[in-house]
N, C-alpha and C positions, 0 to 999 in steps of 0.2 A: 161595623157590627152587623148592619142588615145584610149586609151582602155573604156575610161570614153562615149568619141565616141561611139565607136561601141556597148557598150552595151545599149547606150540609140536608135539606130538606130535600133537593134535587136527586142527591146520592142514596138515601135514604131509600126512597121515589124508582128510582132507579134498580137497586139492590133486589126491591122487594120485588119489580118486574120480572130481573133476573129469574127469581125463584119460580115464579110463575110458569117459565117459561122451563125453567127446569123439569115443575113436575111435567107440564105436560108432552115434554123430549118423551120422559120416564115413561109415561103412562101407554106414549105411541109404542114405543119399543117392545114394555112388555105384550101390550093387546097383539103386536104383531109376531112376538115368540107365541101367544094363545093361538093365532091365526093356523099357522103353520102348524103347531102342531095338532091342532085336529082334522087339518087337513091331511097329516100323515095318520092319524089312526082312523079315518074313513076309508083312506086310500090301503091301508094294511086290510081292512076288513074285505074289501072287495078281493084284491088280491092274494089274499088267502085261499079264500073259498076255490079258488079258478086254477091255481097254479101251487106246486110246490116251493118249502121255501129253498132260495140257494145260498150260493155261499156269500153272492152277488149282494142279493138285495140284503143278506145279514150284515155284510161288511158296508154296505150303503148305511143302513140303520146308526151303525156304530158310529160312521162319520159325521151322520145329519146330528145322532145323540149328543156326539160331544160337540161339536160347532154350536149347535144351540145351549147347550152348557156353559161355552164361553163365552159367547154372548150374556146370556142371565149374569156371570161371574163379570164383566165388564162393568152389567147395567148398573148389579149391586154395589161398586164400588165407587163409578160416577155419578150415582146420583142415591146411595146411600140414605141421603138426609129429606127424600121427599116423599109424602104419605105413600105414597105407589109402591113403592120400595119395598118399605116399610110395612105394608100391607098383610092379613094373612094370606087375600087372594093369590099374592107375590111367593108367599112361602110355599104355597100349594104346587102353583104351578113348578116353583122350583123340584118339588119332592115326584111329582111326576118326572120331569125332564128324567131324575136321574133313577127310578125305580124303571120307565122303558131303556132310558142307559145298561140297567144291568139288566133287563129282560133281553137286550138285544145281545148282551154279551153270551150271556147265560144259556142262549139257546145252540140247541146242536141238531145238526141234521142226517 
């Protein structure tokens, strides 16, 4: 009986580590989708100013947009269930991702 105990206390114990470690997978992930993408709209601003835009760096845009989209679209389905996720922070950043998605498409030169 004790032993019946302690190993469901252990799993329990366990479980809840699990989750732990879930969110904070989650939380690295997205701060590192926030990373990068303000590192591209610093890097936009510079490079605006200095040069025109081409076809190049619009079709760059598109691919970096959507990869980091699928990413987000990954994150939210593996780890769905932890406050990070869950977050509005998380929503935001998502509604970004995909309004410079269509800004990127959207533009013509």
């Amino acid at each position: 009986m004790i032993k019946y105990y302690v190993v469901g206390v252990v799993s329990v114990l366990m479980l809840a580590g699990c989750e732990v470690d879930k969110e904070k997978v989650a939380r690295e992930k997205i701060e590192a989708i926030k990373n990068m993408l303000e590192a591209r709209r610093s890097g936009l601003v510079d490079v605006s100013v200095t040069q025109p835009i081409s076809s190049d760096s619009l079709n760059r845009c598109i691919v970096q947009m959507v990869e980091t989209k699928a990413k987000l679209d990954a994150i939210q389905v593996d780890y769905s269930e932890t406050p990070s996720v869950q977050s509005v922070d998380t929503r935001r950043l998502y509604s970004k991702v995909n309004s410079q998605l269509m800004v990127c498409q959207g533009t013509k030169f």
